[in-house]
N, C-alpha and C positions, 0 to 999 in steps of 0.2 A: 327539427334540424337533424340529420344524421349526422351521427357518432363518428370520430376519427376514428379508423385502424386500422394501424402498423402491420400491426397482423393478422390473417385472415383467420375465421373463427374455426375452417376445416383444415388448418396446416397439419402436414402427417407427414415433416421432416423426419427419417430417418437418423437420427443422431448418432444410435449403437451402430452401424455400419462403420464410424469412423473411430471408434474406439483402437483400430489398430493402429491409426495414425497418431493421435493424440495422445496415448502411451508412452510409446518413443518419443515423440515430439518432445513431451516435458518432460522426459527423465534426460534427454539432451541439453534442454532448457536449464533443467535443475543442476547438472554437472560443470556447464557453462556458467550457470552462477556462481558454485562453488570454489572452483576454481579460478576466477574473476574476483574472489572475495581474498582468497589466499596469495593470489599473486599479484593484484592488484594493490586488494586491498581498499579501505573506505577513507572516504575525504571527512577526519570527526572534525567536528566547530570544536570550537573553546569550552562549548560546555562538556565533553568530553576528554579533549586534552588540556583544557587551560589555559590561560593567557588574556589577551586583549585584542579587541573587536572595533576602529574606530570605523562610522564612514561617515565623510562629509561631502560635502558640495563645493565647486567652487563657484564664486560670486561672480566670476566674469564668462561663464557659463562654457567654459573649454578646462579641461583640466589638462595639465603640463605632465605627464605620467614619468618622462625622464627628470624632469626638474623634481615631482616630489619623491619619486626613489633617492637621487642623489641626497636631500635634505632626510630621511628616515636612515640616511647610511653612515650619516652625523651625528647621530641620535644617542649613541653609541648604544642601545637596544638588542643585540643581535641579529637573526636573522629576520630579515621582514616582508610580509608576502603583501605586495602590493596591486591591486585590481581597478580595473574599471567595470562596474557593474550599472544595469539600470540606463537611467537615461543619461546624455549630454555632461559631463562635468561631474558624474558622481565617480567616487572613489574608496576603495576600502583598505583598511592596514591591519596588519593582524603579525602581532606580537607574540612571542615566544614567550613560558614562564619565566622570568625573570628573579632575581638572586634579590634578597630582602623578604619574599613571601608578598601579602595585600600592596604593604609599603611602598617596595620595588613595583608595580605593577602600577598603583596610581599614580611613582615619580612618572613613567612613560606617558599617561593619560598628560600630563602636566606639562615635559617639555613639547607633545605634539602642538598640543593648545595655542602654546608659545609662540612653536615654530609655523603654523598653520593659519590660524587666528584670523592674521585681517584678508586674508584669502580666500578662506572657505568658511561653509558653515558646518558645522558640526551637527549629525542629524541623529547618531545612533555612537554611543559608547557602552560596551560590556565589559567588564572583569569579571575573573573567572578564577581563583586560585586551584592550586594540584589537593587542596583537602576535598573540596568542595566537588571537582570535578569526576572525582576518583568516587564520592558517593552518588552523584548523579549515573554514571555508569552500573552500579550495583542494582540501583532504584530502577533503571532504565532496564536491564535484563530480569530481574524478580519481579518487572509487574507483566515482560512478555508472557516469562514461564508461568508463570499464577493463571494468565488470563487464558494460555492454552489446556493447563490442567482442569481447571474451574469448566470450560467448554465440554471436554471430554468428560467431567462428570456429568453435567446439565444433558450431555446426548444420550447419554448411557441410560439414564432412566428416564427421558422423553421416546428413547426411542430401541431399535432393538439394537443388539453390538453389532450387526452386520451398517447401521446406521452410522452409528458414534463412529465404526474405524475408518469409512468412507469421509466422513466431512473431517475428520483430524486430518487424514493421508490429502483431503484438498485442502486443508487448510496448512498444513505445513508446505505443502508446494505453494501457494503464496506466498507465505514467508519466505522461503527462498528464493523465489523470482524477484522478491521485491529487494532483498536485501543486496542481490546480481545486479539489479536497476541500479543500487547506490553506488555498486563501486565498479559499473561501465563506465557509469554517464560523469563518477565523482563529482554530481550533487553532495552539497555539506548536508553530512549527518548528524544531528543534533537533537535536542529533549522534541522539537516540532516533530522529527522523522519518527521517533518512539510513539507520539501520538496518530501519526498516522500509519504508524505499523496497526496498530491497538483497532484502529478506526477499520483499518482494510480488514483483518480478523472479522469483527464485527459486522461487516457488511457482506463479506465473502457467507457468513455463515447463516444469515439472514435471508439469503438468497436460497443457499442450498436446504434448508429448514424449511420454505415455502416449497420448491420440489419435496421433498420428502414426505412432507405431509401427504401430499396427490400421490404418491407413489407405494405410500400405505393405505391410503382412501380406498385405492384400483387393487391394491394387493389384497385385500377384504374383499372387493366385489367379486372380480376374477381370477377365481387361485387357480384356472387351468392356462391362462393366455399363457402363454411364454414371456421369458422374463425380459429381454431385448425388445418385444414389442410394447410388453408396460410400460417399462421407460420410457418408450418415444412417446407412447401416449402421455404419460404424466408432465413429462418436459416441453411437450406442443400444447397443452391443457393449461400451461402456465408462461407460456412464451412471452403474453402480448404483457403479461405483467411485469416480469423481469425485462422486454427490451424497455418499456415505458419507465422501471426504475434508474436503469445505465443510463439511460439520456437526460432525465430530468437531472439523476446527480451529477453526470457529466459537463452538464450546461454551467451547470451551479459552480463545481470545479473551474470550469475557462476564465468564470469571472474574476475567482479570485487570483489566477496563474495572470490575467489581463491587466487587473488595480490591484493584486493583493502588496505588491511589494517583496522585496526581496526579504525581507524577515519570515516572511511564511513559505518562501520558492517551495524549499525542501516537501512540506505538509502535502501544497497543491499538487505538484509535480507527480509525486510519490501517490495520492492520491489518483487522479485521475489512472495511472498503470495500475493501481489496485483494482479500481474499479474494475477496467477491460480484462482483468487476468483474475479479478472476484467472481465475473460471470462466466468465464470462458469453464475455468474448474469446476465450477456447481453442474453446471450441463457435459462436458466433455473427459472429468476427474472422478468427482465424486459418484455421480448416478451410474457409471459405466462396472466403479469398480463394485456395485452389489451383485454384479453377476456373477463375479470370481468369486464371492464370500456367500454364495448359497442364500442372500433372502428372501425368504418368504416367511409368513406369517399365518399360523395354522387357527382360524376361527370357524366358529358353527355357525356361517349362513351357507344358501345355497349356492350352489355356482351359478352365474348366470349364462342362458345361452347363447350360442352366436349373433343371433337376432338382436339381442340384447345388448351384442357388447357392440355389434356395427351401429346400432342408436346411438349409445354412447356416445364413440368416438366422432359422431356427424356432430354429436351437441355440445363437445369440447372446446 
């Protein structure tokens, strides 16, 4: 039976030719984030600001969106963001900290109940106090920053420093594209989004780790090729592996954005953009910028000849 493949085993895209594009490109990209984070700014859940997460269903499978704002405006609760989310009849209310501390916060859980009750079902309640919340945000940027220093050491002595500064420099452009993603689209930001920051790191850099590897492999065979051409070589050498990872984890992702539910939206959403902009840096971010950082790698085999490196590049 022959083999599926995506990609052919002689591909010899030039990739370094568009290194001038994809430069600008993302330091646009990246500015665009930034400024989209400052000015916009990000939609946090409860578990970042605090407060109360009701959502229910209603029984008669239409939900009354003016009837139950009027009824939460009763409540006397404060201000209350009321949603239709998901399917048919689902609805969600989201309460402000409230004066008492826990107390106050489960009186509201209490008169909803009350007032909701023989209407709707009740599918998803969070509380969240301002102690509680305040340290999930501490926990949530000390395991970013841990997880990018801990990388940056791990590359440092897997590989050489022209390595370790190229996958940080793609790896923090993830990081910011992603974090531009949250406060475009204002997707809620919450403890799921920190995991799938963690996750995108993690895959972004798995990626770029597999190129690098072939790009140290070919920089031992061939220390005369030019550096531009390595690359492409090493990045066409490992193509059909990385499109074949994007799609399998991307398929994987649809499912859960499809059944996962709106408790996980944030994770999937932010995932699957991780993925597309995990692969896009490892080929277009990281491998381009060794060329500005001088790598090469000084060992005692021999050069190979031209003869040699055109075999190669047919058997890659």
């Amino acid at each position: 039976m022959k083999l599926l493949r995506i990609i052919p085993d002689n591909t010899k895209f030039g990739f370094m030719n568009f290194r001038s594009i994809s430069f600008p490109v993302s330091a646009l990209l990246s500015v665009i984030s930034v400024a989209a984070f400052l000015m916009i700014g990000m939609n946090f859940g409860i578990d970042f600001t605090g407060g109360t997460l009701i959502e229910m269903k209603s029984l008669s499978g239409k939900a009354d969106i003016a009837s139950v704002r009027a009824t939460t405006a009763d409540l006397d609760a404060g201000d209350v963001e009321v949603q239709e989310f998901g399917t048919l009849g689902e609805v969600s209310l989201r309460f402000g900290l409230q004066p008492g501390g826990d107390k106050g916060q489960q009186a509201v859980v209490e008169r909803v109940r009350a007032a909701f009750g023989k209407d709707y079902e009740f599918r998803r309640v969070e509380v969240v106090g301002p102690r509680v919340s305040g340290e999930l945000v501490q926990s949530g940027i000390l395991g970013v920053v841990l997880s990018i220093l801990a990388v940056l050491v791990y590359l440092w002595f897997r590989f050489e420093w022209q390595f370790a500064v190229g996958a940080v420099i793609a790896t923090l452009h993830d990081l910011v594209l992603t974090i531009g993603f949250f406060a475009v689209t204002q997707i809620e930001f919450n403890m799921t989004s920190i995991a799938a920051i963690l996750t995108i790191v993690g895959y972004s850099l798995n990626d770029t780790v597999v190129v690098f590897d072939r790009i140290r492999e070919l920089l031992r065979r061939y220390k005369k090729m030019p550096i531009p051409d390595l690359l492409d070589l090493s990045i066409n050498s490992t193509l059909s592996r990385t499109v074949m990872t994007s799609m399998t984890t991307s398929l994987a992702l649809l499912a859960l954005v499809l059944f996962g539910g709106s408790v996980i939206k944030s994770f999937s959403y932010a995932m699957i953009f991780g993925v597309v902009i995990g692969t896009y840096s490892s080929i277009f971010i990281a491998a381009p910028v060794l060329i500005y950082l001088g790598a090469r790698i000084a060992v005692d085999s021999p050069d190979l000849d031209t003869a040699e490196v055109e075999g190669a590049e047919q058997t890659q």
